[in-house]
ZAMARGU-4260 file (C-alpha; in steps of 0.2 Angstrom, whole numbers, plus 5000, padded with zeros to 4 digits):
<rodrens>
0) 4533/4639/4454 | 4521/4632/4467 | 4529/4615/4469 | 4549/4621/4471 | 4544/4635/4483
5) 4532/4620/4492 | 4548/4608/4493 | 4561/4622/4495 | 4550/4629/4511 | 4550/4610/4520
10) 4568/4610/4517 | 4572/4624/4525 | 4561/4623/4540 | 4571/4606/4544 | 4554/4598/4552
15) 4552/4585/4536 | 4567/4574/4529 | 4574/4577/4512 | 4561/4570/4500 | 4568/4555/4491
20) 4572/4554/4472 | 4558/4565/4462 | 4558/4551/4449 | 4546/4542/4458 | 4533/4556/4447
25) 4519/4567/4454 | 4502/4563/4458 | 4486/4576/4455 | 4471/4571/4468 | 4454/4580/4461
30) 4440/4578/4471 | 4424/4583/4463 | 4410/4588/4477 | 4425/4597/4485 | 4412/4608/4495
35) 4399/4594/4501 | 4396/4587/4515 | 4405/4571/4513 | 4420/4581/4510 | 4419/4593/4524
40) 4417/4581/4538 | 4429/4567/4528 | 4439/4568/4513 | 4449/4581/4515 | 4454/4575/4531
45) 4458/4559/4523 | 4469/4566/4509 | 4477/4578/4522 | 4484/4562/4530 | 4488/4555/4516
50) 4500/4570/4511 | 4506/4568/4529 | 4509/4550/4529 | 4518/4550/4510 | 4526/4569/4509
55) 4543/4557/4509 | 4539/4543/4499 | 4547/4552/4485 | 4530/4558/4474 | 4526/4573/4473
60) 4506/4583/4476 | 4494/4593/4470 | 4476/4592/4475 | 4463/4600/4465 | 4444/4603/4474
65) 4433/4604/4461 | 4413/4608/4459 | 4400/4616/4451 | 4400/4634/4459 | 4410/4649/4452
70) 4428/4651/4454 | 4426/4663/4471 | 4413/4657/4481 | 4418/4639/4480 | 4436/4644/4483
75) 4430/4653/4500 | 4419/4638/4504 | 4434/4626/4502 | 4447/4634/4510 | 4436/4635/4525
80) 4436/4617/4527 | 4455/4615/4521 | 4459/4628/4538 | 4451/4616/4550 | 4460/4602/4546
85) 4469/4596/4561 | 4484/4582/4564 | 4484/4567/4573 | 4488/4571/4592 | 4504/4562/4592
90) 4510/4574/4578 | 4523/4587/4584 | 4516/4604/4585 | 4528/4611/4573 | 4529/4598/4561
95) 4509/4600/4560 | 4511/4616/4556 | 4523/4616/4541 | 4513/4601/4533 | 4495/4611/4533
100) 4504/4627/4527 | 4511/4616/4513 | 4496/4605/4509 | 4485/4621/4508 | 4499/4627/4494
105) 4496/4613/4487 | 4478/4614/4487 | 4468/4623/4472 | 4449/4627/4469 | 4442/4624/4452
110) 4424/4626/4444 | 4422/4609/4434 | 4405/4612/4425 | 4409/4609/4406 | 4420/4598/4396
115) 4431/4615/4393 | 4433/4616/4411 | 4442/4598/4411 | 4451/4603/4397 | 4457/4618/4407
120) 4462/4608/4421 | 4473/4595/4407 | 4481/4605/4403 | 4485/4616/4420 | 4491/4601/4426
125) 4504/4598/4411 | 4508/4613/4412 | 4514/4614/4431 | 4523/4599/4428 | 4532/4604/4414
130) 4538/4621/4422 | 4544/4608/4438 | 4551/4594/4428 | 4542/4583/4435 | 4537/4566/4426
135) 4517/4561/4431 | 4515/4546/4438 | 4495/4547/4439 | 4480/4555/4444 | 4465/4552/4457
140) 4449/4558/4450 | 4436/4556/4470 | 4418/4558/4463 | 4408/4563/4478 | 4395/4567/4469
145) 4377/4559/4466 | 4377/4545/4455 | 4366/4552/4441 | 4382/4563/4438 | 4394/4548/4436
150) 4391/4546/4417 | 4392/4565/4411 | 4410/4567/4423 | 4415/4550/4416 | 4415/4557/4398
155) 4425/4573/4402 | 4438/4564/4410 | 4440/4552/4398 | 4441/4563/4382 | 4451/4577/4389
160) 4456/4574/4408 | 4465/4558/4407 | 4484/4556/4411 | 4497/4552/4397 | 4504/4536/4394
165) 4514/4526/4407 | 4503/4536/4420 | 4490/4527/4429 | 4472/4534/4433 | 4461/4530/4448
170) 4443/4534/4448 | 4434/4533/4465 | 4417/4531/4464 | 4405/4533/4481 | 4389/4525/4485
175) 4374/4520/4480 | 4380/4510/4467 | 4363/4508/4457 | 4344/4505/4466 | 4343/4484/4459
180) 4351/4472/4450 | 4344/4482/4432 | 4350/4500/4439 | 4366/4494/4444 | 4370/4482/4428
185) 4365/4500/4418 | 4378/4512/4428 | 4393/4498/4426 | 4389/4496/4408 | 4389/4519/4406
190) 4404/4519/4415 | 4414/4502/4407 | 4411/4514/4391 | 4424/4528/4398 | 4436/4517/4412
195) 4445/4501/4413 | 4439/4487/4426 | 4457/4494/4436 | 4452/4508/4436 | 4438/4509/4445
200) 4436/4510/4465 | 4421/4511/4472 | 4420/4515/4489 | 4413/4506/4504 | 4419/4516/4520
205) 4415/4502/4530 | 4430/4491/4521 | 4441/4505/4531 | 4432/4502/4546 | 4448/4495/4557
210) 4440/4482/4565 | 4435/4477/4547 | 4450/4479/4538 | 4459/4467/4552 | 4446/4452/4549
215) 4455/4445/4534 | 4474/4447/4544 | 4467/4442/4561 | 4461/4423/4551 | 4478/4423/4544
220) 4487/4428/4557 | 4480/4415/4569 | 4475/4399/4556 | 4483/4388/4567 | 4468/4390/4581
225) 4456/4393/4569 | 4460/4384/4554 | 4449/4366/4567 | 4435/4377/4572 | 4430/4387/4557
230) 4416/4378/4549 | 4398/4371/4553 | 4404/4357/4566 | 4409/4371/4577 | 4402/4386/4573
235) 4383/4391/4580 | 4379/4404/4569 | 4386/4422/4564 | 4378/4439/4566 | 4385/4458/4558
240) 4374/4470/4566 | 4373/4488/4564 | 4364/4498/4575 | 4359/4518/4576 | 4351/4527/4589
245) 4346/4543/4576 | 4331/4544/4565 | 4330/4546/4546 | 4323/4566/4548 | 4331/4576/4536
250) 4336/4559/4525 | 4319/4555/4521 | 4320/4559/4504 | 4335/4546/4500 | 4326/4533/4513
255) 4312/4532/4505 | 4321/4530/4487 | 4334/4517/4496 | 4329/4510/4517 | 4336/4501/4525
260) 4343/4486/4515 | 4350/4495/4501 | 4358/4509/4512 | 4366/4496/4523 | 4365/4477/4522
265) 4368/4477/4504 | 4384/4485/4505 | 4393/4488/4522 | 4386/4471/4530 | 4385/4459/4516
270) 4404/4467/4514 | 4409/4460/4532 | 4401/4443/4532 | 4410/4439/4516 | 4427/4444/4524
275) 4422/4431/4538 | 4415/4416/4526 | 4428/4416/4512 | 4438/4405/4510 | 4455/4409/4516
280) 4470/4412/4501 | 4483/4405/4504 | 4492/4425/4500 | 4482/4436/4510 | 4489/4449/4504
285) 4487/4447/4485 | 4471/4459/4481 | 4467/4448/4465 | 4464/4433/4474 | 4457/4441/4490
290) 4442/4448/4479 | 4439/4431/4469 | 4439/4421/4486 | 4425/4435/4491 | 4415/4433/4476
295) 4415/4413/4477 | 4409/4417/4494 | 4393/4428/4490 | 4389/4415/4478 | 4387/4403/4487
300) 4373/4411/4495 | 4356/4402/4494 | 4344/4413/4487 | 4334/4425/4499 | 4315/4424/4501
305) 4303/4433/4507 | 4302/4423/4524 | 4320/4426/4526 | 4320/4442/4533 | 4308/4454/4546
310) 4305/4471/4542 | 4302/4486/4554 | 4300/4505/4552 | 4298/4518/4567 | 4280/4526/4570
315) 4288/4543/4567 | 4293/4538/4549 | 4277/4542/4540 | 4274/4561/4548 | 4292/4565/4542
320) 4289/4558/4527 | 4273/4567/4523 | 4282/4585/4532 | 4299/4586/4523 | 4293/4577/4504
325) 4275/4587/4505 | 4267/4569/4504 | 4245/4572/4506 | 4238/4569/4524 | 4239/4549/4527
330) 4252/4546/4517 | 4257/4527/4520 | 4276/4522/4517 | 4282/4503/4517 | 4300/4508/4518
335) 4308/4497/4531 | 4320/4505/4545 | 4323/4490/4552 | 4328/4474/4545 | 4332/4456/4551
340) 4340/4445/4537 | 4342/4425/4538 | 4355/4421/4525 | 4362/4403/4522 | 4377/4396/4512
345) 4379/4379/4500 | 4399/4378/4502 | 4403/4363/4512 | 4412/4372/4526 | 4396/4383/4532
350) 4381/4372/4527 | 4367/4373/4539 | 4373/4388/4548 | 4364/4403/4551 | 4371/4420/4547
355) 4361/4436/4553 | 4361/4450/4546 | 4353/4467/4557 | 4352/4486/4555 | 4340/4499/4561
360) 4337/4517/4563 | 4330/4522/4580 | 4335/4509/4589 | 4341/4509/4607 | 4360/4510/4605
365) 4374/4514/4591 | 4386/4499/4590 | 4393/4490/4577 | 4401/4471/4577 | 4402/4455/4568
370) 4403/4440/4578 | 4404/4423/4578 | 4397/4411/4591 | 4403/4394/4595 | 4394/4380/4601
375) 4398/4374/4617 | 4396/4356/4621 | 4405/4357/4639 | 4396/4354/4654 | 4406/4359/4670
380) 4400/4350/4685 | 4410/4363/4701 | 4409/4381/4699 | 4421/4390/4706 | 4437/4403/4704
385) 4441/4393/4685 | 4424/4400/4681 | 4425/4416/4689 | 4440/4419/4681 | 4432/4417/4661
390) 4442/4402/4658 | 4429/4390/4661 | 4425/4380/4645 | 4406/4380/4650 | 4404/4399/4646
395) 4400/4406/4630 | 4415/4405/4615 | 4416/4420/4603 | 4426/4432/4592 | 4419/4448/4592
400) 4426/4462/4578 | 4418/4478/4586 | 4418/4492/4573 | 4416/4504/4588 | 4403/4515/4597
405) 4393/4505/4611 | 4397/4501/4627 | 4417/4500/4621 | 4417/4515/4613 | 4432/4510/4602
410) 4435/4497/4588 | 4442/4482/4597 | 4445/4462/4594 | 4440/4454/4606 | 4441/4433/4610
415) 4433/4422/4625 | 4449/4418/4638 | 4442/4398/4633 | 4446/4399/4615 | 4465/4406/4613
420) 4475/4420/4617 | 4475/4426/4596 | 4491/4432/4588 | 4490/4450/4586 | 4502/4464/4578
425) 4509/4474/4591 | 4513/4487/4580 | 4497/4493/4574 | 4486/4482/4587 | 4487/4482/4609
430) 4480/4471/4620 | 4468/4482/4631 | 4465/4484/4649 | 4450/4475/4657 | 4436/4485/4661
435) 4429/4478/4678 | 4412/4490/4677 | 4409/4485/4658 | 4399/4469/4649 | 4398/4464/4632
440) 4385/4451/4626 | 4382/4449/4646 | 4400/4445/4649 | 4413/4455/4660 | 4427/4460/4649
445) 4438/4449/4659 | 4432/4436/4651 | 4439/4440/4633 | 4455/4444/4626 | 4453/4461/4621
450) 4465/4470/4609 | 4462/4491/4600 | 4471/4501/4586 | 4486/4508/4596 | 4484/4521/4583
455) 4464/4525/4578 | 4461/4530/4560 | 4444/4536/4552 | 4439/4524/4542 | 4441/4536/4525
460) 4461/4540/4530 | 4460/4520/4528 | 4453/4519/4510 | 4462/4535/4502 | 4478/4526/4509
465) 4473/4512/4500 | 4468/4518/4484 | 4484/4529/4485 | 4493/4511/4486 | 4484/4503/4474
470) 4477/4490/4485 | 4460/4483/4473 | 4454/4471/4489 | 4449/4485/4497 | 4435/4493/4485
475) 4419/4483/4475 | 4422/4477/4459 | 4409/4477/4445 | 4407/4458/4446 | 4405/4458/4466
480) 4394/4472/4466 | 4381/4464/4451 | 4384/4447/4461 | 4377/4456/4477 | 4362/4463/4469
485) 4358/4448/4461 | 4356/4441/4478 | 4348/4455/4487 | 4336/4461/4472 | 4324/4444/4473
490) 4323/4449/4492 | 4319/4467/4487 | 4305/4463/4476 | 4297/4451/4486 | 4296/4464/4500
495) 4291/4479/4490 | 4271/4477/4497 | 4274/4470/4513 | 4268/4482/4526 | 4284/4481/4540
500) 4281/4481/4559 | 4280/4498/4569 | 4290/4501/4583 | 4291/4517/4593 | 4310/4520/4593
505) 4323/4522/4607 | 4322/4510/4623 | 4303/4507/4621 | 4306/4497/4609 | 4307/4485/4622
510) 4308/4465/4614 | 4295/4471/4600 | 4311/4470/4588 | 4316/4453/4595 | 4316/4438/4581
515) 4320/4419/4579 | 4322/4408/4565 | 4306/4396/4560 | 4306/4383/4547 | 4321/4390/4537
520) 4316/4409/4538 | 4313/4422/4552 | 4299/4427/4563 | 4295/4440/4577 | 4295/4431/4593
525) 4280/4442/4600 | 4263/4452/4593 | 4264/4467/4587 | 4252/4476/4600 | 4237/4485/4593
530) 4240/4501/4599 | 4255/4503/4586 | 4244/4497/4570 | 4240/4512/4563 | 4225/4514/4553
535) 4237/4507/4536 | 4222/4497/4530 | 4225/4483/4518 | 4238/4488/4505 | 4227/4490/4488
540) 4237/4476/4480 | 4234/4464/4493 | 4217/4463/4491 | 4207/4455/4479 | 4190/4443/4477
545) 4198/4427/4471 | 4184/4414/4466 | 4191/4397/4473 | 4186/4386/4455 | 4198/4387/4439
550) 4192/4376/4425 | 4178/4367/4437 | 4193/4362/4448 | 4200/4371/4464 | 4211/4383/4463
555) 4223/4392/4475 | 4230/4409/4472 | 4241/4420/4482 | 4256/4431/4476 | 4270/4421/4471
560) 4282/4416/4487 | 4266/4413/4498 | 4259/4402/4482 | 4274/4391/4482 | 4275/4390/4501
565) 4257/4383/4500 | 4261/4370/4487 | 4277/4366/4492 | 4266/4361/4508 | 4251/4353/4502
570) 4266/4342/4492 | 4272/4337/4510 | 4254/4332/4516 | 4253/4322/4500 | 4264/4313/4500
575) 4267/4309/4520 | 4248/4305/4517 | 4254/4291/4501 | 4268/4285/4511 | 4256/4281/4526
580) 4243/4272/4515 | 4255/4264/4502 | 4275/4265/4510 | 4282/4274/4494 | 4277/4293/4486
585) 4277/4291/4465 | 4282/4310/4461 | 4282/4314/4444 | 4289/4334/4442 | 4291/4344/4427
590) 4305/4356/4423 | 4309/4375/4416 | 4310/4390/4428 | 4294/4391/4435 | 4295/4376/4450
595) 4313/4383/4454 | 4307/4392/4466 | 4297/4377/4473 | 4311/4364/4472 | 4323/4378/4482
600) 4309/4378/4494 | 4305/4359/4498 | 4325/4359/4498 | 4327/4373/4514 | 4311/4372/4524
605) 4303/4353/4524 | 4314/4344/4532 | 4299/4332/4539 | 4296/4328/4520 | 4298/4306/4517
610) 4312/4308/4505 | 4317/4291/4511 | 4300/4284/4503 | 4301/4295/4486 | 4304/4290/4470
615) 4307/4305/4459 | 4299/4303/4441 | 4303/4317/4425 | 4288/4322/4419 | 4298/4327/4403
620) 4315/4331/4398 | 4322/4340/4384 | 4334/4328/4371 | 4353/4333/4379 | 4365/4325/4390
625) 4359/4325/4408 | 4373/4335/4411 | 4369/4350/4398 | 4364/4366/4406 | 4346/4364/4399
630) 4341/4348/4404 | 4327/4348/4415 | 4338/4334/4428 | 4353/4345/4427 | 4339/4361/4434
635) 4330/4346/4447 | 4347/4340/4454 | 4354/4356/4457 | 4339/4366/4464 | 4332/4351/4475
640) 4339/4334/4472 | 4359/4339/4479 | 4351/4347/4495 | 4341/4331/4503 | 4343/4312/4507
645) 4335/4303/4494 | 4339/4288/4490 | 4351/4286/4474 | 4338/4271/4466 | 4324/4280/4470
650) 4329/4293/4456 | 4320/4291/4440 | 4328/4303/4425 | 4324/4300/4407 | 4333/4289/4395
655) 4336/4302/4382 | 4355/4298/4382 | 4358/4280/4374 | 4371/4271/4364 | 4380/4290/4363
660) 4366/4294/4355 | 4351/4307/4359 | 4332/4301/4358 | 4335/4292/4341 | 4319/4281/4341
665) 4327/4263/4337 | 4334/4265/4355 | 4317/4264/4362 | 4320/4277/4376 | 4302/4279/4379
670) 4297/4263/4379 | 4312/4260/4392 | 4304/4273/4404 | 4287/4265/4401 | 4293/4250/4406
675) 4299/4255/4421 | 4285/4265/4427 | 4274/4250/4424 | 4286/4241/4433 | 4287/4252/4450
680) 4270/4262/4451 | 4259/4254/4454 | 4244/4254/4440 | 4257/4265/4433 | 4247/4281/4444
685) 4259/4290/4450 | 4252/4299/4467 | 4258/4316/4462 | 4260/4325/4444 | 4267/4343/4444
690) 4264/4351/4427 | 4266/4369/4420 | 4259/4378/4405 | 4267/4390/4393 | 4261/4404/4386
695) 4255/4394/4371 | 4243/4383/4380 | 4257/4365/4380 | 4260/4358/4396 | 4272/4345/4400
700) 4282/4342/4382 | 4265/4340/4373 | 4261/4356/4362 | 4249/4360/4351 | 4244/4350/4336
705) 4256/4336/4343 | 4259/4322/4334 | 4262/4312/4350 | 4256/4309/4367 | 4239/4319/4365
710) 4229/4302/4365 | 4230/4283/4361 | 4239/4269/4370 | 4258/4275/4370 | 4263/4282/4391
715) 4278/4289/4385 | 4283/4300/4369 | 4294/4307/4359 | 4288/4323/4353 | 4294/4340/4345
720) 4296/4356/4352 | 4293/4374/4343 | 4309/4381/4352 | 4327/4373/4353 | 4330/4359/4359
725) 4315/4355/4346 | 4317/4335/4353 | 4310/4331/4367 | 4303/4317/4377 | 4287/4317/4388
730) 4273/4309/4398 | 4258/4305/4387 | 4242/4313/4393 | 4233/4298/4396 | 4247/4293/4408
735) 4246/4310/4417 | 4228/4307/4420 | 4230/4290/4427 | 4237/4300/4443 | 4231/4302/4458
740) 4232/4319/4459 | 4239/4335/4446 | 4246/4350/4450 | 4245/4365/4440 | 4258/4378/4443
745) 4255/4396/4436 | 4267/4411/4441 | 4270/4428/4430 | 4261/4440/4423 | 4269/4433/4404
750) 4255/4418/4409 | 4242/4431/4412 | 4234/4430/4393 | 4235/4411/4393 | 4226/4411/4411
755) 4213/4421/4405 | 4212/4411/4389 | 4212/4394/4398 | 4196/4397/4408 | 4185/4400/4393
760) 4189/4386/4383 | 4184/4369/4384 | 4192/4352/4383 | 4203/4353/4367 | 4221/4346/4369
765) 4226/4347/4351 | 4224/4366/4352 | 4230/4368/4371 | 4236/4354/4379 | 4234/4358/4397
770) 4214/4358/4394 | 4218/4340/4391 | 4223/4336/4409 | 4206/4329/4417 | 4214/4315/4429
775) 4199/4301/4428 | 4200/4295/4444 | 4211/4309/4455 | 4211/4326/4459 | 4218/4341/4449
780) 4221/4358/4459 | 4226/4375/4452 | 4240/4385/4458 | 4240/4402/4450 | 4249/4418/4459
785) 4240/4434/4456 | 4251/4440/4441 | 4245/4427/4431 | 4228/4426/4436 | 4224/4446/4436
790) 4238/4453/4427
</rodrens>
């Protein structure tokens, strides 16, 4: 019997204690990909700590490799991994010994290839226990394995591999969790099919980087210091970098599928910035509230643009590429390597603060850290021993959390001598000698308060722990992993065709790499030399022939962000330009989804924009309380209007709700909203009109065959829409063209057909609206992104 003669053999060797009361039940570890590489260099070394660090806790072990060779060969693969293992160097020499002769014991190979080889294992399990009399008390299924497997494995563990009642299962799934948003929405829903939402764990090794896992107690631990400084009044800006001296050669084939982004800032960086940003529970250590304080925090992130981050990729990177995935002779790859990301939050504490987020392959140095740097508004007028000694107020205030590598060598905490000595555990945590020769950030050591693990632990010994404990805080939920590739997807689109920046790798890199923030995004700071643009060309879906008219008026075309970047500029010119002529800007905008995109970018990146001397008009509105989640107010004021200083009178929304009633005609909401146009505008031209079309030719709430609006004396209407909310209320075309100018904005390939239809036809508003708008003494101006205009 494998277990008594296990438990009988420590006992008698006297090098363990007595275990404590069996009742506490036995667990079964399975790790599927027992013989690959992430378990060779890792996983089993992890679970070999684990049996270490629980063989008293009173549960009992079994752990099961399992993988797709035959019974022989993979039981000699894994049992050559199993007899490397090693023990920490503080471990006792004969204690070691006894606890790796036992945990190989306990260790068994199985082939896992067909539902009757999980059935097979079931019921070897049961059957063990049985002969032991020992009650279960769960089962770790550790998929390291690809992800295209997931699904298949799933299904045999949940029909014929899952544990009895009142036993729990955990199932620990690795990375990549999916490829987008789409990918990833479709692997939780395969797997939601066969596991509970508790009984998933999906694994970011970085979450048992030590210096990592201590974020969250180190702001708990010292609140007191940190609870004043925390926020955007003190707080410069934040960086997580991670930085690698090798190369993707021999990973090519999963760099070009992933780079840079998705292998690293989506995941282990985004990971560490929430642990700094959250907001603080008051528990710290319940995991339920820990992970909903997390997710609060990634969604408060403003929405990435293309301008928010800079993109780099290694010379070498195309010749490995076309050597080890047998790509044709000129081969051109846009996968970044390297990557610079400027991300922003909307919660009150970090407004306005920049956090940066770096990683890159061939870079000049492998370090890891996340640090947060203070402003500093001292000005000392002596120097002298104060300063020499680090405690002068005028040098530079940070907390670093060093994951380890670099010039340190070791995962560390450290704090500038001018900010506070922090509170740190001195059992697991030791305040570390100062190291004359070494710098950090261009600082001597002496200046921090530096503090290491007094006991270092890989980071997957970490993890398995945790996951052996239960503790949910430490792995990705469904929600937070669908919540971080809704941020990162619209990023990962945008930069799909955007040819990055070469750099030659290693030191010579020199300050090619080197970037600073610019109106709201990020920029290289210097040119990229000639001599390192390779003959790329123009990508093919960058260039096309655009003629400058649409519809005998101008037209601007470009893809989509670079589209909304222009408009959102010309918008700025117009209406500084209205302001100096007049003293006041009329803006009339329109709502839906297409100006989003346009509002978010007037909101982040034109702060020179006369919001003081704006009036904002609706161009329409559709019939529900302003508050309602489709009202085209509720979409301006959350996107744009909650973001800049305008003045609260200077906002014009619709009447649509009066007398507890919604557009009901006796009310006379229109002719309310007439009445103040007429009474502001003057002539009632407003300077600037934004409009969109839909795919059936309306623009503003005027569609086809309209009753209302198309014509006659009436500036504002109500009208009726094909789609719910069917009431609406709009601007009457002759209104719209009484403007100074109109602008046309067309984004998607959806708009492609009506593009195409719109300039054939003529004028003929009752069939298509939008042909209708003809202003008859301003300017109209097309702006149509490529999707839309050439499909």
């Amino acid at each position: 019997k494998m277990l008594g003669r296990v438990l009988c053999t420590v006992l008698l060797v006297g090098a363990l204690p007595p275990p404590a009361a069996a009742s506490q039940g036995h667990i079964s570890v399975i790790l599927l990909g027992a013989t690959g590489d992430l378990a060779k260099k890792y996983l089993w070394q992890g679970l070999f700590q684990l049996y270490m660090d629980q063989v008293s806790s009173g549960h009992s072990f079994t752990f099961h490799g399992a993988a797709l060779a035959a019974l022989e060969p993979g039981q000699r693969l894994m049992f050559d991994v199993l007899k490397k293992l090693s023990c920490p160097p503080d471990e006792p020499p004969n204690r070691c010994a006894v606890l790796k002769d036992q945990f190989l014991k306990l260790s068994q190979y199985h082939q896992l290839k067909t539902a009757e080889n999980y059935t097979a294992l079931n019921r070897e399990i049961e059957t063990l226990l049985g002969q032991e009399g020992l009650k279960e008390a769960g089962r770790i299924f550790y998929f390291s394995v690809p992800p295209f497997a997931y699904t298949e494995i799933a299904q045999h563990i949940s029909s014929s591999c899952r544990p009895p009642a009142g036993a729990w299962l955990r199932v620990v799934l690795e990375k990549p969790f999916g490829h987008d948003l789409e990918s990833a929405q479709q692997l939780a829903a395969q797997l939601a099919g066969f596991f509970k939402e508790e009984e998933m764990y999906r694994v970011d090794h970085y979450l048992g980087k030590q210096a990592v896992a201590h974020i969250l107690p180190f702001r708990d631990q010292n609140r007191q210091f940190l609870d004043p400084i925390w926020n955007r009044h003190h707080v410069e800006r934040v960086e997580v970098v991670l930085k690698e001296t090798v190369d993707a050669k021999g990973r090519t084939s999963f760099y070009e599928q992933y780079g840079v982004i998705r292998d690293v800032l989506q995941n282990h960086l985004t990971e560490a910035l929430m642990f700094l940003i959250m907001e603080l529970p008051a528990n710290t250590s319940s995991a339920q509230d820990v992970v909903q304080h997390k997710l609060q925090a990634l969604q408060s992130l403003w929405e990435l643009e293309r301008s928010s981050a800079v993109l780099g990729q290694y010379q070498a990177y195309d010749s490995q590429v076309q050597e080890e995935l047998q790509e044709a002779r000129g081969y051109v790859s846009t996968t970044p390597t390297f990557a610079g990301v400027l991300i922003h939050s909307d919660s009150p504490r970090w407004e306005g603060v920049p956090f940066l987020l770096t990683s890159g392959k061939a870079l000049d140095e492998r370090v890891g850290y996340a640090r947060v740097l203070f402003k500093n508004r001292a000005y000392c007028t002596q120097s002298g021993s104060l300063r020499d000694a680090g405690h002068s107020q005028c040098k530079p205030k940070q907390i670093i959390f060093y994951f380890g590598h670099g010039a340190l060598s070791t995962p560390a905490v450290l704090v500038s001598r001018n900010l506070f000595q922090p509170v740190m555990p001195k059992d697991s945590w030791k305040e570390a000698e100062a190291r004359s020769e070494l710098h950090i950030f261009g600082q001597p050591l002496s200046d921090f308060y530096m503090y290491s693990p007094v006991k270092e632990r890989d980071a997957y010994s970490v993890l398995i722990s945790n996951i052996y404990h239960g503790r949910r805080d430490f792995f990705i939920t469904t929600e937070s992993l669908l919540a971080s590739w809704a941020f990162w997807t619209p990023l990962l689109d945008s930069t799909s065709r955007q040819p990055p920046r070469l750099y030659p790798g290693g030191v010579e890199n020199q300050q090619l790499l080197d970037f600073e923030m610019v109106s709201g995004g990020l920029a290289f700071t210097v040119a990229e030399p000639a001599e390192l643009l390779s003959p790329r060309g123009q990508m093919p879906s960058d260039f096309r022939a655009i003629q400058s008219k649409f519809r005998q008026s101008p037209l601007v075309s470009a893809w989509a962000e670079d589209l909304i970047s222009q408009l959102a500029s010309d918008m700025e010119q117009a209406a500084v330009s209205s302001v100096a002529r007049s003293g006041h800007f009329h803006l009339a905008l329109s709502g839906g989804s297409s100006p989003v995109g346009l509002f978010q970018r007037l909101a982040r990146h034109h702060y020179s924009f006369p919001w003081q001397h704006t009036h904002v008009w609706l161009v329409d509105e559709r019939c529900v309380p302003l508050t309602h989640s489709e009202s085209n107010f509720q979409g301006l004021h959350r996107h744009l209007l909650q973001h800049v200083r305008l003045p609260y009178f200077n906002i014009h929304p619709m009447p649509v709700h009066l007398n507890q009633r919604l557009c009901v005609e006796e009310d006379a909401g229109a002719q309310l909203y007439a009445k103040d146009i007429v009474a502001l505008v003057a002539n009632a031209s407003f300077d600037l009109v934004l409009l969109g079309v839909g795919t059936d030719g309306h623009t503003a709430s005027l569609f086809p065959r309209s009753e209302s609006g198309l014509e006659g004396a009436a500036s504002v209407v109500l009208t009726e829409s094909p789609v719910k909310p069917h009431q609406r209320m709009s601007l009457s075309l002759p209104l719209i063209n009484r403007a100074r100018q109109v602008f046309v904005l067309v984004l998607g390939k959806g708009k492609h057909d009506i593009t195409t239809l719109l300039s054939r036809v003529g004028h003929e508003p009752s069939k298509w609206p939008i042909s209708g708008v003809s202003p008859s003494s301003g300017q109209l101006v097309w702006y149509v992104d490529y999707e839309a205009l050439l499909g």
